[in-house]
Steps between C-alpha positions, in 0.01 A plus 500: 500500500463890555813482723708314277388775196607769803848361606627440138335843379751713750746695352834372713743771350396835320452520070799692472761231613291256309579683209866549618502129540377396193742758296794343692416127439411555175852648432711257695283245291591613193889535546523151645319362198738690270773382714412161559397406135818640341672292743289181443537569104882560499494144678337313285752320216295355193337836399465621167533887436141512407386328863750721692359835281128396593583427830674781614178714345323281748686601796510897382114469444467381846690677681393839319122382559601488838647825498219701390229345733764610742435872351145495466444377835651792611272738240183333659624631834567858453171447269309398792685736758413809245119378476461490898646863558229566213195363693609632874246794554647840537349700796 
């Protein structure tokens, strides 16, 4: 059981491109929700003005939500990055 706690404890790639990662699929995520729900809404036929309004606020909610996670995932990393030059001893 200590093995299996071992192997899927190891870091495979370094926190910095995790953070890079998760900024960049967090933006691609939210433009292809804005893009794909205006599409999906401009293809629907029996809505009524107030259904289209509230569901295009949907979609800019998303994909703004998306957006800034995007953003802060990228303030946690040059959070963390500033807070491990901090605690490196100086000799």
């Amino acid at each position: 059981m200590e093995r299996i706690k071992r192997l899927l404890g190891r870091q495979v790639v370094s926190e910095t491109s995790e953070g890079r990662l998760a900024q960049i699929t967090s933006y691609v995520a939210g433009v292809a929700i804005l893009v794909l729900g205006v599409l999906k809404l401009g293809r629907l036929e029996s809505l009524t003005e107030k259904e289209l309004f509230f569901g295009l606020l949907l979609v800019l909610c998303f994909s703004t939500l998306c957006i800034v996670l995007g953003h802060l995932s990228w303030l946690v990393q040059l959070v963390k990055e500033s807070n491990s030059e901090r605690s490196l001893p100086t000799e």
